[in-house]
C-alpha positions as CSV (number, residue, x, y, z in Angstrom):
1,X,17.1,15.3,7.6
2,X,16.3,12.2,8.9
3,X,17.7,9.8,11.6
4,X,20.3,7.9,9.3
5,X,21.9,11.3,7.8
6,X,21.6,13.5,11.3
7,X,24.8,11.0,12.5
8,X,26.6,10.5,10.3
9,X,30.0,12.9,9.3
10,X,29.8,15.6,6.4
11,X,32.3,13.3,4.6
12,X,29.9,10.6,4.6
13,X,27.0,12.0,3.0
14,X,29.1,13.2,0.4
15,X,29.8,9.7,-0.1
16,X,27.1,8.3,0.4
17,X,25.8,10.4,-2.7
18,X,28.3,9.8,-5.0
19,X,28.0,6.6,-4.5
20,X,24.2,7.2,-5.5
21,X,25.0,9.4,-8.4
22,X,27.7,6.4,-9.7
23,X,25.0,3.8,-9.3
24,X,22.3,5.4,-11.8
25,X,25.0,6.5,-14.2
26,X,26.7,3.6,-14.5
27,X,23.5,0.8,-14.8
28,X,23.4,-0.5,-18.3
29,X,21.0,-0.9,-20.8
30,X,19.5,-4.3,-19.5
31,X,19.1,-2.6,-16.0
32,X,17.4,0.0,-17.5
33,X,13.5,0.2,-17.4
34,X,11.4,-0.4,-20.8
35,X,9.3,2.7,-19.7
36,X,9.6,5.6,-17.2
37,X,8.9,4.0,-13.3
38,X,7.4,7.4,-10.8
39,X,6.4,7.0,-7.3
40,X,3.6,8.7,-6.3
41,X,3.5,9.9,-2.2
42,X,0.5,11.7,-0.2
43,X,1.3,14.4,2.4
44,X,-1.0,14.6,4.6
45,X,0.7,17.7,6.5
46,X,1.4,19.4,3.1
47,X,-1.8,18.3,0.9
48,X,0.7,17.8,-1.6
49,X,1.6,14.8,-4.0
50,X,5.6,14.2,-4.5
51,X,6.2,12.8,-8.1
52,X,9.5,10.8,-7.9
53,X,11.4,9.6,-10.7
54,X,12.6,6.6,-9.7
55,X,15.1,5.5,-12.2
56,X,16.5,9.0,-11.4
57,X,15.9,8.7,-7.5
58,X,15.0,12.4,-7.1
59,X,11.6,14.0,-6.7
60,X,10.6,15.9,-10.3
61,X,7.2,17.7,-9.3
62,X,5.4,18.7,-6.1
63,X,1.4,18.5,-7.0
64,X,-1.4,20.6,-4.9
65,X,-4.2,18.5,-4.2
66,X,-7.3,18.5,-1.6
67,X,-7.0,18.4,2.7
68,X,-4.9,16.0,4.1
69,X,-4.2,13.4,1.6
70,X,-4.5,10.1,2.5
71,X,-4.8,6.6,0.4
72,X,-3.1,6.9,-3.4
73,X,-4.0,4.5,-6.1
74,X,-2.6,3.9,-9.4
75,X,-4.9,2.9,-12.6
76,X,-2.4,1.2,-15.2
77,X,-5.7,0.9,-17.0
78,X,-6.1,4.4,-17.8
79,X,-2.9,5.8,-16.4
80,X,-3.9,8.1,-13.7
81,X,-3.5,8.2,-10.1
82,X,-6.4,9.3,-7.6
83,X,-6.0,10.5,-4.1
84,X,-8.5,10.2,-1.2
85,X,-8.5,13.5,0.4
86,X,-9.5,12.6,4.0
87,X,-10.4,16.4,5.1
88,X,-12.0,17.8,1.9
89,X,-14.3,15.2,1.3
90,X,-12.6,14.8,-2.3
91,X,-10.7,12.5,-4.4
92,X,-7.7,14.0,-7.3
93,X,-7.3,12.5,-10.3
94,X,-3.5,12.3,-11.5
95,X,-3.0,12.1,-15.0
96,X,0.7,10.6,-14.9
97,X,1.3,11.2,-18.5
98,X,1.1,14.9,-17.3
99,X,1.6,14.6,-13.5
100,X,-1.2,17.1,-12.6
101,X,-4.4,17.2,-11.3
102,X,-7.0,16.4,-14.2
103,X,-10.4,16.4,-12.3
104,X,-11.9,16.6,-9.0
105,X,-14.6,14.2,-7.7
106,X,-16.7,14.7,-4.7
107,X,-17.7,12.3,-2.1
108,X,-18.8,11.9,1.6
109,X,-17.2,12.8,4.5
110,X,-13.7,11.6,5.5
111,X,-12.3,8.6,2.4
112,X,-9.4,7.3,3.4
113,X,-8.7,5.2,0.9
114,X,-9.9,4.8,-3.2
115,X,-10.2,1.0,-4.6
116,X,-9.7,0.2,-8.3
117,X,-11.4,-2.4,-10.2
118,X,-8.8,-4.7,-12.3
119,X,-10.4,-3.8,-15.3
120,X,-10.3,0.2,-14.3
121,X,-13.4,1.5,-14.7
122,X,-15.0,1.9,-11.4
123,X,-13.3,2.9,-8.1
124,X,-14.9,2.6,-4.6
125,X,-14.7,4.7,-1.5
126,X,-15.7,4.3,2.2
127,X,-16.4,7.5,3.5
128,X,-15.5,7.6,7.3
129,X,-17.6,10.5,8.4
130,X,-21.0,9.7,7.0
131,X,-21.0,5.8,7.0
132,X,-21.2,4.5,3.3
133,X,-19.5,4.2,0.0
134,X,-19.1,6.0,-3.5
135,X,-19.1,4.2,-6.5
136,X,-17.4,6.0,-8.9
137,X,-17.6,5.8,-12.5
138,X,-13.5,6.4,-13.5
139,X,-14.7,7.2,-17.3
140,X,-17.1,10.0,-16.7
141,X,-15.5,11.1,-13.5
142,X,-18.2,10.9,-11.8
143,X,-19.7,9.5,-8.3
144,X,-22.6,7.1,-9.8
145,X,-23.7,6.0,-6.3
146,X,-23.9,5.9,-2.5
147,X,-24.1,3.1,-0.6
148,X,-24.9,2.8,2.8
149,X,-22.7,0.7,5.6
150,X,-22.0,0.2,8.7
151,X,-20.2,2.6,11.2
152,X,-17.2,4.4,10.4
153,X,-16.0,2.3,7.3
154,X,-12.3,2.8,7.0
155,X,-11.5,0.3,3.8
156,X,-13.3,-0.5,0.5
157,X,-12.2,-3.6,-1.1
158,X,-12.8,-4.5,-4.4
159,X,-12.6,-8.7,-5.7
160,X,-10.4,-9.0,-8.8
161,X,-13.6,-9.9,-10.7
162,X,-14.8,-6.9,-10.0
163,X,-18.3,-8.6,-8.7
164,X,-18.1,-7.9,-5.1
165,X,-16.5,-5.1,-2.6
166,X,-15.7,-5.9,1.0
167,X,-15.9,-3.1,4.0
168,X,-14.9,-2.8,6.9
169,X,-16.9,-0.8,9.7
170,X,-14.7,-0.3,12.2
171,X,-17.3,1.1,14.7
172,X,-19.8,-1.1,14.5
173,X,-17.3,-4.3,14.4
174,X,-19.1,-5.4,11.1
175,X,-18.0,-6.4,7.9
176,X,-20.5,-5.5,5.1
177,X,-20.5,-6.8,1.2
178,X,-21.7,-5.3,-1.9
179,X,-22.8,-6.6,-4.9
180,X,-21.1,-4.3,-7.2
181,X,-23.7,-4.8,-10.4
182,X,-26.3,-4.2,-8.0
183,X,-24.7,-1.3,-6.4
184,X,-26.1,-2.0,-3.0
185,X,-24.6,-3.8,0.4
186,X,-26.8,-7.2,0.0
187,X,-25.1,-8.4,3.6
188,X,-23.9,-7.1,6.9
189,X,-21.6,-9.6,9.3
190,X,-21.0,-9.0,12.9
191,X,-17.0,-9.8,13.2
192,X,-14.6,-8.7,15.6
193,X,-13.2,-5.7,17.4
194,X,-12.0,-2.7,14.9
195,X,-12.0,-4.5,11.9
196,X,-9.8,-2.8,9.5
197,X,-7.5,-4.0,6.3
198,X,-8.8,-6.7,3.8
199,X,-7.1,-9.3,2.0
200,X,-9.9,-11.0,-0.8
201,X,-8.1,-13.9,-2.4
202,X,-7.8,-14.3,-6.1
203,X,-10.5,-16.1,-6.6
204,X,-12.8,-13.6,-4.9
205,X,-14.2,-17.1,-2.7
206,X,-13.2,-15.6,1.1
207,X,-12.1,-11.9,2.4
208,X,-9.8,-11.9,5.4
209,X,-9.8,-9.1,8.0
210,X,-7.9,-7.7,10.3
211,X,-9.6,-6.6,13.6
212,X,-6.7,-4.5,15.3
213,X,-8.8,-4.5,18.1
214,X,-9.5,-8.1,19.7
215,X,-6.2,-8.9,17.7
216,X,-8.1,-11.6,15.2
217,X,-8.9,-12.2,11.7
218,X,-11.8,-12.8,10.5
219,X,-12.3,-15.4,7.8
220,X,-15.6,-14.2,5.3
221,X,-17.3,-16.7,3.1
222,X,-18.4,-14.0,0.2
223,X,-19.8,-16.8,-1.7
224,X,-22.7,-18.1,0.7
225,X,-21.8,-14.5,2.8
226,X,-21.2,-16.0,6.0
227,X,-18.4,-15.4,8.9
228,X,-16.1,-19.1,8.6
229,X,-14.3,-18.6,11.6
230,X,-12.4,-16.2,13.6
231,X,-8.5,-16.9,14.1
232,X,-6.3,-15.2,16.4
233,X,-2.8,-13.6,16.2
234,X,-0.7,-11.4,17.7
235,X,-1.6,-7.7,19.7
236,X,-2.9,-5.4,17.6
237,X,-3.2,-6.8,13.7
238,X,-3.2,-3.7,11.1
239,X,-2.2,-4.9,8.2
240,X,-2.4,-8.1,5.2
241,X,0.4,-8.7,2.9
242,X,-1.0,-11.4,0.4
243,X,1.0,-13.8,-1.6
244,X,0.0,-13.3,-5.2
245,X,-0.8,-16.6,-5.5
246,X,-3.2,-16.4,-2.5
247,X,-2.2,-19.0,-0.6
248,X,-0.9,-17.3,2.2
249,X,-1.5,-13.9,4.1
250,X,1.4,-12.3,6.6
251,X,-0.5,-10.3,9.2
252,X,1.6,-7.3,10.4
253,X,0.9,-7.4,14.8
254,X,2.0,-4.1,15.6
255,X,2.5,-4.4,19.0
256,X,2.9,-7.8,19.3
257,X,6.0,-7.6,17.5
258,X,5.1,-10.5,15.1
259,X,3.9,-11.5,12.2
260,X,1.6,-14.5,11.5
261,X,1.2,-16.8,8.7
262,X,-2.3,-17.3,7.4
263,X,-2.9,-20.9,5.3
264,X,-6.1,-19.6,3.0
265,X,-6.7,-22.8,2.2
266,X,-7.5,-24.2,5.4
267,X,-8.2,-20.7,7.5
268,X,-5.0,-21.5,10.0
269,X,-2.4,-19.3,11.5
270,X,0.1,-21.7,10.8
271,X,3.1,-20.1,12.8
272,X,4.1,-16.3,14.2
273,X,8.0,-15.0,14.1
274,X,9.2,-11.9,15.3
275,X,9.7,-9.1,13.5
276,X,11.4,-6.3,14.8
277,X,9.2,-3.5,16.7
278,X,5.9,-2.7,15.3
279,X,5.8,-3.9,12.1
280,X,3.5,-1.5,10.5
281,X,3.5,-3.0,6.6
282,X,4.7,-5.5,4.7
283,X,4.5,-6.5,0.7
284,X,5.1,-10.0,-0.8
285,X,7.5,-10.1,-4.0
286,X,5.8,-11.2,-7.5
287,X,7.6,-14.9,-7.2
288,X,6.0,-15.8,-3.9
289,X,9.2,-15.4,-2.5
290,X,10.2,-12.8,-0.6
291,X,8.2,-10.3,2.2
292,X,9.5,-7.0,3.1
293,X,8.3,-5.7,6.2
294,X,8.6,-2.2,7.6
295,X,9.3,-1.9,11.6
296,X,7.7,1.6,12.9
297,X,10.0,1.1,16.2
298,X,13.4,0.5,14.9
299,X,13.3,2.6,11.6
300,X,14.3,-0.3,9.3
301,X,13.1,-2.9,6.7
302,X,13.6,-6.3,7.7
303,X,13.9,-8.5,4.1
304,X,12.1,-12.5,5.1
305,X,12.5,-15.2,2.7
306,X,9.0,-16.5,2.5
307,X,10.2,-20.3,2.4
308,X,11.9,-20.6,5.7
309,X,10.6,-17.3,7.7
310,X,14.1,-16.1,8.2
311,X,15.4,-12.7,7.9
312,X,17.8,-12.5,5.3
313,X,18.1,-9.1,5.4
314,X,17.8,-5.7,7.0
315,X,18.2,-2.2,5.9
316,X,18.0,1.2,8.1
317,X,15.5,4.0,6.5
318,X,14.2,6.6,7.9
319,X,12.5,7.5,11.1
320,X,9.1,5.6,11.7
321,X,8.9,4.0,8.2
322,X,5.1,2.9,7.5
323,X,4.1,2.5,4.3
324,X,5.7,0.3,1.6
325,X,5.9,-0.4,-2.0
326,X,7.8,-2.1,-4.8
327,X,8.5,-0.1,-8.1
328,X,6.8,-1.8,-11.2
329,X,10.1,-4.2,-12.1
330,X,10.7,-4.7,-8.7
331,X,14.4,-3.3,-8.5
332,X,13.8,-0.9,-6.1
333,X,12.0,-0.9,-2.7
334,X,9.9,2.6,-1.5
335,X,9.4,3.4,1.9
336,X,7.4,6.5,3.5
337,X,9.0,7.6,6.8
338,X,6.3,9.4,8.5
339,X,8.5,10.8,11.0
340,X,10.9,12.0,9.2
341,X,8.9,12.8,6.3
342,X,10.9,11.3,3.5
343,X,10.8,8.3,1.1
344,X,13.8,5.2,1.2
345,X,14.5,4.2,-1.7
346,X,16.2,0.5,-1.5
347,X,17.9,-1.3,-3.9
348,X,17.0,-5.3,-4.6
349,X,18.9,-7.6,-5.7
350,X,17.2,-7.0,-8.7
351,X,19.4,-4.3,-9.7
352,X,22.8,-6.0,-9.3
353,X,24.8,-6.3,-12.6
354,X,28.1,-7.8,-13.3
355,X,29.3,-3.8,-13.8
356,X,27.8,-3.3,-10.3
357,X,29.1,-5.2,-7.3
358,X,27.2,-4.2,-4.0
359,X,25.2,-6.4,-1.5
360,X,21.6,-5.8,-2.3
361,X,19.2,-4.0,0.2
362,X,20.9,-1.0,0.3
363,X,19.7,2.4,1.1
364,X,20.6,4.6,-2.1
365,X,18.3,7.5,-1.2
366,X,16.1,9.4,0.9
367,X,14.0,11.7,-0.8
368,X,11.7,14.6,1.3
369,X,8.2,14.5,0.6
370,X,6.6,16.7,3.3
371,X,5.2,15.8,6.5
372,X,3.2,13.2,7.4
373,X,3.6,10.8,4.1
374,X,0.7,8.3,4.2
375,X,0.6,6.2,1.2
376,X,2.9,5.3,-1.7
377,X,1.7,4.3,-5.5
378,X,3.8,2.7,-8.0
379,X,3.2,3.2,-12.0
380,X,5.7,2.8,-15.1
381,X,4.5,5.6,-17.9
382,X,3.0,4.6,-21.1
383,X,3.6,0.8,-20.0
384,X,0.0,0.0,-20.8
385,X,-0.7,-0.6,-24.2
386,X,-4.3,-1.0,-23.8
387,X,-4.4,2.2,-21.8
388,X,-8.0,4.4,-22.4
């Protein structure tokens, strides 16, 4: 039970899921999703996946996968969910039609993380313990390739075009880049201290990184493949929540308490504001207009209108909330508490109806998911019509 439940009376938690249990009954039919929504959690202390039903708000199947899950990553493409495995050297493949484990794909030692091409046939992996990448063919479940990187690469990015694929070597303070029809890194780029999470804009014309160690970003030309310029925020930078649009990037400082704004366009911090203790991750709404932001040190969400940098709202989860998402129509905000080991599930505004009058941002679950939850994907069953 988490830190929000453990205080509060018997009486109250009855309540408070009635309350629940009223809410999902009594939504109406234009609240209701065109196609099943499921979240999709890693447990890295139970090697387990927790399948949530989120229209439902309750978990529906626990699924067995390889040592210490990490990074999960949804494939609308081909409707399947794969899962770094960071101590078995493996990734899962999910097929979510089915929620179980399909096929098992070997890699290198220690992937953190899997990254999707748009279109969904390849997927890339830096490998941690043996300093390179798999390229993974997602049709033939198969790795197709191994390319070697700097030290210790903790993140594989891939461009929405699908032409190039950004890592980060966090031990060697390098950034390398891959020409993804050539399979092979074509460039290396000293950077700064610890680089770690990528941003690539839309247009796949600059990658920005996070070095949580000299607390920077650097700004990568991938056209001519060149460092533009290195631009500092606050303490410890480790993560990049993108506007869609790409015109700006919020960088989550984790001990500096802040977060800064990132102009793409002319590769300037154009202001910091606080927010809360050690913001850990943060995600921009569809509509440019809103960034949710987790704070590790004061077990909340803090809601930021995009606009004018003010909070505008903030909602209590569980105990050290980390990772975030937004379900597929955006009603519904998921956050993994690693602490606690749960998932909050937070009503938007999105969800209000005239049958339904509540403020929005309001906790309406907290599911368990096993300990140590490190990463959260979103996918709405069947919503793909072009699905393969």
């Amino acid at each position: 039970m988490n830190l929000v439940l453990r205080h509060m009376k018997k009486g109250s938690i009855a309540a408070l899921a009635g309350l629940a249990l009223l809410f999902f009954a009594a939504c109406d039919a234009d609240s209701a999703p065109g196609a099943p929504e499921f979240a999709y959690v890693s447990s890295g202390g139970a090697n387990t996946i927790t399948v949530i039903d989120l229209y439902e708000g309750q978990a529906i199947k626990t699924i067995s996968v390889g040592s210490n899950p990490s990074g999960v990553t949804a494939n609308p493409a081909r409707n399947e969910i794969y899962v770094a495995n960071s101590d078995s050297s493996n990734v899962s493949v999910i097929d979510i039609t089915k929620n179980a484990v399909v096929a098992t794909i070997g890699v290198h030692r220690g992937p953190f993380h899997v990254s999707v091409s748009q279109d969904g046939d390849r997927a890339y992996v830096a490998n941690s313990g043996s300093n390179n990448v798999s390229v993974i063919d997602l049709q033939s479940r198969k790795a197709i390739a191994t390319i070697p990187v700097g030290v210790a690469p903790g993140l594989a990015r891939v461009s929405n075009d699908g032409k190039v694929v950004v890592v980060s070597n966090r031990e060697s303070n390098s950034v390398s880049i891959i020409d993804a029809q050539k399979t092979a890194a074509v460039k290396t780029i000293d950077a700064c201290n610890h680089p770690e999470d990528i941003a690539i804009l839309p247009d796949a014309s600059k990658a920005f990184v996070a070095c949580s160690g000299s607390g920077q970003v650097a700004v990568i030309d991938l056209q001519n493949q060149k460092l533009l310029t290195l631009l500092y925020v606050g303490k410890t930078p480790v993560h990049l929540a993108m506007k869609p649009d790409g015109g700006e990037i919020f960088v989550e400082n984790f001990d500096g308490h802040t977060i800064s704004a990132i102009n793409t366009s002319a590769n300037e911090v154009s202001e910091s504001f606080l927010a809360g203790d050690n913001p850990a991750s943060a995600i921009v709404t569809s509509d440019n207009s809103l960034l949710y932001v987790s704070s590790f040190g004061t077990d909340s969400v803090g809601v930021f209108d995009v606009s004018t940098r003010k909070m505008i709202g903030k909602v209590s989860v569980g105990s050290h909330p980390d990772s975030i998402a937004l379900s597929p129509s955006e009603d519904l905000l998921l956050v993994a508490n690693a602490r606690s080991g749960d998932l909050a599930i937070v009503r938007t505004d999105k969800r209000a109806t005239k049958k339904i009058k509540s403020p929005p941002y309001r906790l309406f679950n907290l599911v368990p998911v096993g300990m140590r939850p490190n990463s959260i994907a979103v996918a709405a069953q069947g919503s793909t019509p072009g699905a393969k």
